[in-house]
C-alpha positions in Angstrom: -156.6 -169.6 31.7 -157.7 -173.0 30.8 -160.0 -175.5 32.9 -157.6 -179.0 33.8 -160.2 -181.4 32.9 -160.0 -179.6 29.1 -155.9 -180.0 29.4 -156.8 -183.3 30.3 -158.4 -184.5 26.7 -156.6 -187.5 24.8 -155.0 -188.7 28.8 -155.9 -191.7 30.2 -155.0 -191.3 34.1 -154.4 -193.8 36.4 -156.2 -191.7 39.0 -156.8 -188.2 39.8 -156.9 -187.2 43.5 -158.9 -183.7 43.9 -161.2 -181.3 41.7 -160.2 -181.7 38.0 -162.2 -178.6 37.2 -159.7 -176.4 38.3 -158.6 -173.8 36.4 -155.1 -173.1 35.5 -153.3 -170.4 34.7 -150.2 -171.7 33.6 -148.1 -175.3 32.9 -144.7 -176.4 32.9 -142.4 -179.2 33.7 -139.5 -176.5 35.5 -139.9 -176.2 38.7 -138.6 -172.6 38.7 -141.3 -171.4 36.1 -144.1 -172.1 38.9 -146.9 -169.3 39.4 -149.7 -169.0 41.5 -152.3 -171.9 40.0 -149.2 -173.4 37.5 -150.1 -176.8 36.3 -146.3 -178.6 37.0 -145.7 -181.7 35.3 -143.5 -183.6 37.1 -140.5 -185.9 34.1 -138.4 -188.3 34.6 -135.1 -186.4 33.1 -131.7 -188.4 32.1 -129.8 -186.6 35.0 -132.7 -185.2 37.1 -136.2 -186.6 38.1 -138.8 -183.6 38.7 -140.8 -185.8 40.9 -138.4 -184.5 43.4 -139.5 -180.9 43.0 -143.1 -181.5 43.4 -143.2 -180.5 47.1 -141.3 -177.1 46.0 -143.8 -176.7 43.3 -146.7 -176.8 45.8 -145.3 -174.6 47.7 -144.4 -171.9 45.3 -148.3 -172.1 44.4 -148.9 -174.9 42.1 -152.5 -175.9 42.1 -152.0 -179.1 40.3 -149.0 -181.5 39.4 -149.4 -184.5 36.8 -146.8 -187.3 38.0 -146.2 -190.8 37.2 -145.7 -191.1 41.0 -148.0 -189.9 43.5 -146.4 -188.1 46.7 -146.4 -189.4 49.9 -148.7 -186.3 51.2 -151.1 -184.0 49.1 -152.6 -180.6 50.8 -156.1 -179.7 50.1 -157.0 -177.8 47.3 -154.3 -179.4 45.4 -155.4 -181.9 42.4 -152.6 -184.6 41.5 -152.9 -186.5 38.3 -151.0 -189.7 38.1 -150.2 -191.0 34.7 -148.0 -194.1 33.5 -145.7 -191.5 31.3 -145.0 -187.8 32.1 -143.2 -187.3 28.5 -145.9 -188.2 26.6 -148.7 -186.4 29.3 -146.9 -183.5 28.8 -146.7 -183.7 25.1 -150.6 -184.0 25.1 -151.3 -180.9 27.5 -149.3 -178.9 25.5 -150.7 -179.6 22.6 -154.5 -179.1 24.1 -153.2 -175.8 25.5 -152.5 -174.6 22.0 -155.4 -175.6 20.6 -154.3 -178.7 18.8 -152.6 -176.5 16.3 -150.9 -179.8 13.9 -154.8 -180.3 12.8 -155.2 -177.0 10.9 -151.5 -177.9 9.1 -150.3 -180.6 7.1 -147.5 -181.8 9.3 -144.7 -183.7 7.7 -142.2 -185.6 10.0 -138.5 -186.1 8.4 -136.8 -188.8 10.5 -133.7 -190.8 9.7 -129.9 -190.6 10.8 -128.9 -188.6 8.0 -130.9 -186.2 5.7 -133.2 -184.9 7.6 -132.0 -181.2 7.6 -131.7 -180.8 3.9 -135.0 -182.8 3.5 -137.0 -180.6 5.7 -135.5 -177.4 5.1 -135.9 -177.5 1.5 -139.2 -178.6 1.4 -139.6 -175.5 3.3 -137.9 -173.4 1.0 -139.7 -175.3 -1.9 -142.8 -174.6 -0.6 -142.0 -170.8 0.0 -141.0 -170.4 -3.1 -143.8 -172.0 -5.1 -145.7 -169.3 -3.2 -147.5 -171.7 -0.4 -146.8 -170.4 3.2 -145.3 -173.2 5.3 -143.5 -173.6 8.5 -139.9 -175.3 9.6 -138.6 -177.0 12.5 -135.5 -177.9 12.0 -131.9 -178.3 13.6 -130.8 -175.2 11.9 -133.6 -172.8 12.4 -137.3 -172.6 13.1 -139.1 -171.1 10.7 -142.5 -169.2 10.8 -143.1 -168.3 7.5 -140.7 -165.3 6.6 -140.3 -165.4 10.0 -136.9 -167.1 11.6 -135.6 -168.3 14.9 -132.7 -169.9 15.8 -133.1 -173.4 17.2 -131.7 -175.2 19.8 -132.7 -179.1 19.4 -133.2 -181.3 16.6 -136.8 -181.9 18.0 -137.5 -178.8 20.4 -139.5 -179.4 23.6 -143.2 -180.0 23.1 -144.1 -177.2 24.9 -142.2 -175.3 22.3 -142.7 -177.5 19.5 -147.3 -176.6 20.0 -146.1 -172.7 20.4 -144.3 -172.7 17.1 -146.8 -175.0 15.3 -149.8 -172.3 16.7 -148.0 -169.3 15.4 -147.8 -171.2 12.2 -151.8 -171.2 12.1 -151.6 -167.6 13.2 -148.9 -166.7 10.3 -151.5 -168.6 7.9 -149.2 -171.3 6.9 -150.9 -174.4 5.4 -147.4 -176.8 5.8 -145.3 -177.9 7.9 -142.1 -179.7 7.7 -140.6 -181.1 11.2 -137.3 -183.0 12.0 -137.8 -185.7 14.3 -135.1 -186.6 16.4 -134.4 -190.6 18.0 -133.8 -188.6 21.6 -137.1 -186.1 20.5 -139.4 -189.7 19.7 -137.8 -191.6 23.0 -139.3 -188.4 25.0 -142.2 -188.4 23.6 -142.0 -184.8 22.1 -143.7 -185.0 18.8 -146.8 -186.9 20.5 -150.3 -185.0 20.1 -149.5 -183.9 16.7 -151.4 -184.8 13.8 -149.3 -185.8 11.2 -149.8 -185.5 7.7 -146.9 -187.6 6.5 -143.8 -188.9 8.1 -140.4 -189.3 5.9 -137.9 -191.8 6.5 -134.5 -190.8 5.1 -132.0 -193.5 6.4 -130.5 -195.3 9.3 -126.6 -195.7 10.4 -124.7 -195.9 13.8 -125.5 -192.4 15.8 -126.5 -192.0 19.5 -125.7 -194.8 20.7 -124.4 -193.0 23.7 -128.1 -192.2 24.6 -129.8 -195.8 23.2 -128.5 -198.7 24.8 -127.8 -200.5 21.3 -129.0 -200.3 17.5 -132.3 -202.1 17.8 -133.3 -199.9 20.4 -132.6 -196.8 17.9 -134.6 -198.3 15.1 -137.5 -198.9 17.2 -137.5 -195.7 18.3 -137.3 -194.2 15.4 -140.0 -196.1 13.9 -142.5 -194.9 16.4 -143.2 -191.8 14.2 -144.5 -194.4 11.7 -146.6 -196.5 14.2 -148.4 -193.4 15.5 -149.6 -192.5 12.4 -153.3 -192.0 11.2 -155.1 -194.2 8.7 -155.3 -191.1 6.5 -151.8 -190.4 6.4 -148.6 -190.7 4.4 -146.0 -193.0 5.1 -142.3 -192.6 2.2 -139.5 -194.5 3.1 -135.9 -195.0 1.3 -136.4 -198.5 0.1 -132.9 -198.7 -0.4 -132.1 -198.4 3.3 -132.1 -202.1 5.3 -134.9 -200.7 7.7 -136.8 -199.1 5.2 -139.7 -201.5 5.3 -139.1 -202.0 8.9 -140.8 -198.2 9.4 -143.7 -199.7 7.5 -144.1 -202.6 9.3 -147.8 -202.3 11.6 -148.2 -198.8 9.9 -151.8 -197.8 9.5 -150.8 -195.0 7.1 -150.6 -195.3 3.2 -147.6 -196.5 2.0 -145.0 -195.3 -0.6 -141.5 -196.0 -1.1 -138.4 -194.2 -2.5 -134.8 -195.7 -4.4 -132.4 -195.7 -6.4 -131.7 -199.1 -6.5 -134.9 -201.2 -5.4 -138.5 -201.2 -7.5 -139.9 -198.3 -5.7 -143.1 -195.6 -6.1 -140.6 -193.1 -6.7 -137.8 -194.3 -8.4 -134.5 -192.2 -9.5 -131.4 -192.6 -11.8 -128.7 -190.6 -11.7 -127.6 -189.8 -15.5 -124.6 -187.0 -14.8 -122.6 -186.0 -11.6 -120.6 -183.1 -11.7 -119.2 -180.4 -9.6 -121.6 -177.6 -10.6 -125.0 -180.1 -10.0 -126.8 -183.5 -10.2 -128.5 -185.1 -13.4 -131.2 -187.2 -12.3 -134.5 -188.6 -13.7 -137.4 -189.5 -11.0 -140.1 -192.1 -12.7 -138.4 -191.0 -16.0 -138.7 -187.8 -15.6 -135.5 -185.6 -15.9 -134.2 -183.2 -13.5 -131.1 -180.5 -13.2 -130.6 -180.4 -9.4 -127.6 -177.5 -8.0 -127.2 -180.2 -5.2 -124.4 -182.8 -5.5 -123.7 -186.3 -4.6 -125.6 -189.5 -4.8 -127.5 -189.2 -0.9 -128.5 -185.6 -2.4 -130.1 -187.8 -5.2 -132.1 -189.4 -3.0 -132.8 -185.9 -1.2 -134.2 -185.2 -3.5 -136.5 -187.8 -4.7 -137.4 -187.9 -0.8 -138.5 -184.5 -1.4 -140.4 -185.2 -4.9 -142.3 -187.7 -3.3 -142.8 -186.2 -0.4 -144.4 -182.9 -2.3 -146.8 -185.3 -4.6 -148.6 -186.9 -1.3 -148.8 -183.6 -1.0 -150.7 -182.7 -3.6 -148.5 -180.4 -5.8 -148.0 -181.1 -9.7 -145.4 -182.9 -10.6 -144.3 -180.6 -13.3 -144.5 -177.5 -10.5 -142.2 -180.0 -7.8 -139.8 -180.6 -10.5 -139.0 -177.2 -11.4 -139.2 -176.4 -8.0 -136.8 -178.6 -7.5 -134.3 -177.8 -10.1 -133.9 -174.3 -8.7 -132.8 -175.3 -4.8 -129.8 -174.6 -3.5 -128.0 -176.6 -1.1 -128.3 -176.1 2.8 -125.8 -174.3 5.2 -123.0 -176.4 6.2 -124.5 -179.4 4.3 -122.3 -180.4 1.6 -121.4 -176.6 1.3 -119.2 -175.3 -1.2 -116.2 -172.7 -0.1 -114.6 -171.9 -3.3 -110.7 -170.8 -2.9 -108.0 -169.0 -5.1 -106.7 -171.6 -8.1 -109.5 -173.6 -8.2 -109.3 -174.8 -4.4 -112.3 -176.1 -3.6 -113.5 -176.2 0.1 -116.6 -178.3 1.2 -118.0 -177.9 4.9 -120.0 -180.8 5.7 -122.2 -182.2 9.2 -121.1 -185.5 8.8 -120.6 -186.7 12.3 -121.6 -190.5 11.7 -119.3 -192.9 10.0 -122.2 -193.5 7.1 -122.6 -189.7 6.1 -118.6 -189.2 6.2 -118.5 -192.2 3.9 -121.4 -190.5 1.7 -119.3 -187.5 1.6 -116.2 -188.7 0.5 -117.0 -190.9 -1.8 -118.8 -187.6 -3.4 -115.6 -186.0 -3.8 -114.0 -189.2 -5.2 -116.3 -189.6 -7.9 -116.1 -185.7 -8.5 -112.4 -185.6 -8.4 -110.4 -185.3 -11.9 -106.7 -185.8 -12.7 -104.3 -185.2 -10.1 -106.7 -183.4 -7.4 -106.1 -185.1 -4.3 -108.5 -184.7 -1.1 -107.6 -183.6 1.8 -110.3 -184.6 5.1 -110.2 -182.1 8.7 -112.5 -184.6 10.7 -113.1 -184.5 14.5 -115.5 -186.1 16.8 -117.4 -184.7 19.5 -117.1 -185.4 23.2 -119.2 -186.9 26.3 -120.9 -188.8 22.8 -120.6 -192.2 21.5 -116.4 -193.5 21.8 -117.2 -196.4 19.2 -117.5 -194.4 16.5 -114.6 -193.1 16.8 -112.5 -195.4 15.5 -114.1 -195.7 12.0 -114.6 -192.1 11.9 -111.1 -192.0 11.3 -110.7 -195.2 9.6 -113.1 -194.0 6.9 -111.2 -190.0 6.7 -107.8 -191.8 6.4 -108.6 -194.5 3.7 -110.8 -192.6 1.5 -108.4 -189.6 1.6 -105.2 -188.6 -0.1 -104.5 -186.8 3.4 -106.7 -186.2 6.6 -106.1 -184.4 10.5 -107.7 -185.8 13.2 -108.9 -183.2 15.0 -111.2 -181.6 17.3 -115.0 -181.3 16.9 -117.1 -180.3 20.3 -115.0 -182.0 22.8 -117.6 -180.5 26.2 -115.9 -182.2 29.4 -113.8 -184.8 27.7 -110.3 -184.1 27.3 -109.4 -183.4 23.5 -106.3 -185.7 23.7 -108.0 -188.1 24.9 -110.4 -188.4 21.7 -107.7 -188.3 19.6 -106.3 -191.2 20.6 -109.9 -193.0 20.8 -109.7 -191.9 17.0 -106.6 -193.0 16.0 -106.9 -196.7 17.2 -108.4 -197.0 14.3 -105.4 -196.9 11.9 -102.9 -199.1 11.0 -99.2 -198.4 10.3 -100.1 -197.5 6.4 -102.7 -195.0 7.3 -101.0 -193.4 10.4 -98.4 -192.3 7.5 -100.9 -190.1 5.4 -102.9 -188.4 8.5 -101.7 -186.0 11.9 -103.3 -185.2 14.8 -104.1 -181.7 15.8 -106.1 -180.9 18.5 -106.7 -177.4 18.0 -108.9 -177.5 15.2 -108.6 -173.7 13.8 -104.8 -174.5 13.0 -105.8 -177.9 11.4 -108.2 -176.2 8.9 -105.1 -174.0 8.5 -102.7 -176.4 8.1 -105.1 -178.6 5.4 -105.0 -175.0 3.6 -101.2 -174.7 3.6 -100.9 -178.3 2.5 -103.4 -177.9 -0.6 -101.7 -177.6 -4.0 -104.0 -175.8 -7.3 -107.2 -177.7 -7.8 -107.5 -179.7 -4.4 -110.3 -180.4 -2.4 -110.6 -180.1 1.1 -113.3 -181.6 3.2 -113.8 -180.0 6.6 -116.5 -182.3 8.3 -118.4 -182.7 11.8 -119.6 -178.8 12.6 -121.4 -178.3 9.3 -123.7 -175.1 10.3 -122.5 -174.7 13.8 -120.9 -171.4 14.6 -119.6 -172.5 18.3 -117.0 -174.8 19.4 -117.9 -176.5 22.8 -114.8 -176.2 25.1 -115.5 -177.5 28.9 -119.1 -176.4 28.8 -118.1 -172.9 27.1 -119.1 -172.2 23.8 -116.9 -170.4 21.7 -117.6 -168.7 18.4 -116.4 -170.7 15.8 -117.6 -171.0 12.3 -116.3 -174.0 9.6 -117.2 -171.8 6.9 -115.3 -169.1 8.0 -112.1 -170.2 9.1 -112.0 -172.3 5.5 -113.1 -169.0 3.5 -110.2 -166.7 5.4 -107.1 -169.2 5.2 -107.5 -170.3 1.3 -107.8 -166.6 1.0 -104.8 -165.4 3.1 -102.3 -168.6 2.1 -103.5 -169.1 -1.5 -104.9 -165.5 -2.7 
C-alpha cells in the first residue's frame, strides 16, 4: 500500500480533483490489471488511447486515475490527477513506488543505433567478472546479477524497468548498465532514473517507421543526455556526426571517444585478424577476442566508460582483453574446411556496411563472401533498398531473403529490396523468400575457406510469420547445414 500524494513526488499536476491522501493498493496503465483501490494511469498508446478505458477502470474499482485529459464525469470518492504527459507521469510513479531504486546504483545508459547490446552487456559481463555485482538491461536479456531473464524490449516498460532496477538493490548490485531505446526515450520510459553516466555509441538510419524523419530521431535520442545531472557522466563517439550534438546543453561532465578525432579516449588499431583485435587506447595496448573496427570502438566505449567509473585502468584493460563477443553479434560459426560462418544483427544499412567491410579486410586469397540478408516487415521500406544495395556490392554473392516479415507479404519485401540493384548486381544475388533454404543454399554454394554472413536475426530464435512466431535460430540453421553439406 502506498499513500497517492507520496506516488505523487517529482509530478507537477495540472490539477487534482479529490483527496490526494488516498491510499493505493496497486498501479497500472492496463485497464484489465484494475483491483479494488488500483491507481490506473491512463497513455496515449500508438494504436490505442487508455483515456478511453478510464470509465471501465472506475468501475472495476479504481480509486484514482492520472490522465492528461480529465473525463467528462467523476464519481465521488474518486481522485483524478491531470497531468500534461502520462508517459513520463507514469515513469515517475513507478519509480516512487520502488523506492527510487536508480539512486542506490550507478546507472549507465548505452544509447546509439548501433552498439549498444555489445556495449552494455559486456560491461556487465566485465563487471561480473572483475568480481563487482552489477545489473543488465538489455535487448538480449535482463540480468540480476547471476540472475537472468529473458527480455522483451530494447527499453522495457518503466514499470518493469523500477522492478528490475529494485531487485538489483535487493541482489546487492552496485552497477547497472541499461540500453536505451529512441521508441523507450520518446515514451518517456527511462525518466525517474538517476543516471550515473549515459553512452553514446552512434547514429544511422533506423526507425524511421516510428519517427517522422532523422532529426526527430537525434533529438530523441539526445534526451538521455539533456536529462542528465550535473554530477554525472556524459562519453560520446566523437567520430560520429552527432557526437557533440548529445553534448550540446548537457549539464553532465563531458568525455569523448575516437579513433579518428582528438578525443579523451583515444584508440588505434595496430593488428586485425580473424582470431582478435590489436588496439592501443591512450597508448596503451590491448588484445581484444572481438573483431572489426566498430568492435574497436566497443571497446574503447567500454574503457571509457569503466574509468568514469572508477576502476583502474590496468584492471579495465585486462578485463577487457579476456571478453568474448556477444550472442548473435558478429558471432562466429565455424564450419568443416575452414568455412567460416558469422551471424550478425545488422538490420540498418550502417551496421551491414560495418559488417562487411569486417570480413573484407579479414578476407585472404581467393575466399570470397557470401551475404543471406533480409529485412523485417510492417518496419521502415526505405531502407530497404540499400540494405540490399550494400549486401550485393560489398559481396562476392548475396540472397535476399526473409527477416521478420509480421503482416507484410514476404514477396512484397523482396521486391522493395531489390529496386535497389542494377543489372550488374542483380547477376551476383537471388531472391529467396524462405529464409531456412537461403542459409542452405549460401551453404551449398560455399567452396573451402569461404565466409558467409547471415545478417538481420542476430540472437533471435523466432521468425515472425503473420503475427506467429516460429522457432527459428540463425546460429543453428548455419551450424547444421555446413555440417550436413560440408562435413
Amino acid at each position: 500500500m502506498k499513500l497517492l500524494n507520496r506516488l505523487l513526488q517529482g509530478i507537477d499536476p495540472i490539477q487534482i480533483h479529490g483527496q490526494d491522501n488516498v491510499a493505493i493498493q496497486s498501479m497500472t496503465a492496463d485497464s484489465r490489471q484494475i483491483r479494488r483501490d488500483s491507481l490506473f494511469i491512463a497513455r496515449q498508446g500508438v494504436q490505442i488511447d487508455g483515456h478511453a478505458f478510464i470509465e471501465g477502470a472506475i468501475q472495476d474499482g479504481a480509486c484514482a486515475i492520472l490522465c492528461e485529459s480529465m473525463p467528462s464525469s467523476i464519481p465521488d470518492g474518486v481522485t483524478v490527477i491531470q497531468v500534461v504527459n502520462s508517459h513520463r507521469a507514469y515513469a515517475m510513479l513507478a519509480a516512487n513506488w520502488h523506492g527510487n531504486p536508480s539512486k542506490d546504483l550507478q546507472v549507465v545508459g548505452v544509447t546509439g543505433t548501433n552498439g549498444k547490446t555489445t556495449v552494455a552487456t559486456l560491461l556487465h559481463k566485465l563487471y561480473m567478472d572483475s568480481g563487482i555485482k552489477s545489473g543488465l538491461l538489455s535487448t538480449i536479456s535482463v540480468h540480476i546479477h547471476n540472475e537472468q531473464l529473458p527480455a522483451t524490449h530494447t527499453t522495457p516498460d518503466a514499470w518493469d524497468i523500477q522492478s528490475h532496477l529494485a531487485a538489483m538493490v535487493t541482489a546487492g548490485c552496485k552497477v547497472a548498465f541499461m540500453e536505451v531505446s529512441s521508441h523507450g526515450l520518446a515514451q518517456e520510459r527511462s525518466h525517474g532514473i538517476h543516471f550515473a553516466g549515459a553512452l553514446f555509441t552512434n547514429i544511422s538510419r533506423d526507425h524511421l517507421d516510428y519517427h517522422a524523419d532523422m532529426d526527430e530521431y537525434v533529438a530523441i535520442k539526445k534526451r538521455l543526455f539533456d536529462q542528465l545531472p550535473s554530477d554525472a557522466f556524459a562519453l560520446v563517439n566523437l567520430d560520429d556526426k552527432h557526437g557533440e550534438t548529445m553534448l550540446l546543453d548537457c549539464k553532465a561532465r563531458h568525455f569523448t571517444y575516437a579513433l579518428e578525432r582528438p578525443a579523451t579516449y583515444k584508440t588505434k588499431i595496430l593488428e586485425s585478424l580473424v582470431s582478435g583485435t590489436l588496439i592501443s587506447i591512450n597508448t596503451r595496448e590491448c588484445w581484444l577476442q572481438i573483431i572489426g573496427r566498430f568492435n574497436a570502438y566497443n571497446a574503447t566505449a567500454i574503457f571509457g566508460c569503466c574509468n568514469l567509473l572508477g576502476m583502474v585502468d590496468s584492471d579495465a584493460l585486462q578485463s577487457l582483453s579476456a571478453l568474448q563477443g556477444v550472442r548473435g553479434r558478429f558471432q562466429r560459426v565455424m564450419g568443416p574446411k575452414s568455412i567460416m560462418g558469422i551471424v550478425d544483427y545488422a538490420h540498418t544499412p550502417d551496421a551491414l556496411d560495418n559488417v562487411l567491410s569486417t570480413l573484407k579486410e579479414l578476407r585472404q586469397g581467393n575466399q570470397r563472401i557470401i551475404t543471406v540478408i533480409g529485412c523485417g516487415g510492417d518496419r521502415d521500406k526505405g531502407k530497404r533498398s540499400q540494405m540490399a544495395l550494400i549486401a550485393a556490392s560489398e559481396s562476392d554473392y548475396s540472397i535476399l531473403t526473409s527477416d521478420n516479415p509480421r503482416t507484410e507479404d514476404p514477396q512484397a519485401i523482396l521486391h522493395d529490396m531489390e529496386q535497389g540493384l542494377d543489372a550488374v548486381l542483380k547477376r551476383k544475388a537471388i531472391t529467396m523468400a524462405d529464409r531456412a533454404e537461403a542459409i542452405k543454399l549460401a551453404c551449398q554454394q560455399a567452396r573451402p575457406g569461404d565466409l558467409i554472413l547471415v545478417a538481420g536475426k542476430g540472437h533471435e530464435t523466432t521468425q515472425n510469420i503473420q503475427g506467429i512466431k516460429h522457432n527459428f535460430d540463425d546460429v543453428q540453421h548455419l551450424k547444421n547445414n555446413l555440417q550436413s553439406i560440408h562435413g
